[in-house]
Structure formats: C-alpha cells, structure tokens
C-alpha positions as CSV (number, residue, x, y, z in Angstrom):
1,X,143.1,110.8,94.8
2,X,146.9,110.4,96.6
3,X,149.8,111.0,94.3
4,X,151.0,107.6,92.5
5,X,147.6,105.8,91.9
6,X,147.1,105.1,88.3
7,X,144.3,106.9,86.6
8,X,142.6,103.7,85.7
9,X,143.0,102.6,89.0
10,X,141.4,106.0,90.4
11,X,138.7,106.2,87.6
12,X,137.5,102.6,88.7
13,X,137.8,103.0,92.1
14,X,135.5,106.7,92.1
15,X,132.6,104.2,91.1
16,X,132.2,102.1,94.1
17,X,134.0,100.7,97.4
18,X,133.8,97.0,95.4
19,X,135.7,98.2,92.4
20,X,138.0,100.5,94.7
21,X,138.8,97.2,96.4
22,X,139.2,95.3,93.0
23,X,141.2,98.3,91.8
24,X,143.7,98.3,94.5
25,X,144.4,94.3,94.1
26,X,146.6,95.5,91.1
27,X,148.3,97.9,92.5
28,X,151.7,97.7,94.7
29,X,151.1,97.6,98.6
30,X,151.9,101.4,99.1
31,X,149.4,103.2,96.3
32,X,146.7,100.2,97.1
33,X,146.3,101.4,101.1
34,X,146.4,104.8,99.6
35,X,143.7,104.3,97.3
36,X,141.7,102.2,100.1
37,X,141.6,104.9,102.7
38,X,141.3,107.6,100.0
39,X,138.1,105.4,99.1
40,X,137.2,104.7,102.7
41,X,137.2,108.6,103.6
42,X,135.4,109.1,100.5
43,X,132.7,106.6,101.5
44,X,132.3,107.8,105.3
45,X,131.7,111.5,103.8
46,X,128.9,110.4,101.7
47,X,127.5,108.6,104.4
48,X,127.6,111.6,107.0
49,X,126.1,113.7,104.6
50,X,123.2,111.6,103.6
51,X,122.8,111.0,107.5
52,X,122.5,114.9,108.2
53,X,120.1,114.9,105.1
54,X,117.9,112.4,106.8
55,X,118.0,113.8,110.3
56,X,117.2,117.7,109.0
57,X,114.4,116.2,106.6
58,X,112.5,114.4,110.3
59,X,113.3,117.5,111.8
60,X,111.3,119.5,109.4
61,X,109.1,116.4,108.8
62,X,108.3,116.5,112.8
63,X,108.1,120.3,113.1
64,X,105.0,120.2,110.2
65,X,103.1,117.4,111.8
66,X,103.2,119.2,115.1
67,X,102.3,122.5,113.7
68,X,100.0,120.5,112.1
69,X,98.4,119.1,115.2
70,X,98.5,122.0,117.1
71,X,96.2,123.4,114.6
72,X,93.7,120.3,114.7
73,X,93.4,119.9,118.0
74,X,90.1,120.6,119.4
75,X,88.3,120.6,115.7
76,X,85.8,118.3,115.1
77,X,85.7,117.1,111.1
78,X,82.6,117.7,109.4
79,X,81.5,114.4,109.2
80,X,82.3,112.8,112.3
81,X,79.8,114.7,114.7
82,X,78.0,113.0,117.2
83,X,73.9,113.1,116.6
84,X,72.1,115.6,118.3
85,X,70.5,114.4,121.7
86,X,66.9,113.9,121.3
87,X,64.5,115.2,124.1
C-alpha cells in the first residue's frame, strides 16, 4: 500500500476493487488515486496469474488427452466388435 493511506482505508480496500473504490471516496484526491492504482495493479496481477494458471492447466489438460489418444488409436474396445462374417 503507498505511503499516506489510512490503515482502515488499506485494510478495506485489500478485500475487493468495490470496497477499494468505497474506501478511496473518503479519502483526499492525492492518497485516493494512490489507493486506486495500488488496487488496480493489485487486481491486474491476480488476474495474470490465474490466466497463466488456466493456460498451463489446458496445456497439460491437452498434452494428456493426446497421449491419451495416441495410445487408443487403432484399439478396438472389447465390446464394440463387429460379428464375425458367416460363410
């Protein structure tokens, strides 16, 4: 959190960007955009890191289901085979 923010101000505005935004209404002009962009960085680096989370768990997720396929492919399951041809 910036230097001159209030630690009720701060302590509300770690919760959410709403209450960051509520937070900042009572603050002078100065310490509120600080808060704001503190918040707003705060925000953007949560989002980037669930983002990489997501794109390395379809990158595993893809990299089983093609090994996964690779194996299959070709195999016939037990139950699906096609009757024998009668002569």
């Amino acid at each position: 959190m910036p230097d001159g923010i209030p630690r009720a101000a701060a302590d509300a505005a770690g919760d959410s960007m709403e209450d960051a935004v509520t937070a900042a209404r009572d603050l002078p002009a100065g310490p509120a955009d600080d808060l704001l962009t503190a918040a707003a960085e705060a925000y953007t680096r949560g989002l980037n890191t669930i983002g990489v989370a997501c794109a390395v768990i379809a990158a595993i997720s893809a990299t089983i289901a093609l090994t996964m396929l690779r194996r299959s492919r070709g195999a016939v399951p037990t139950g699906d085979r096609a009757p024998a041809a009668r002569t």
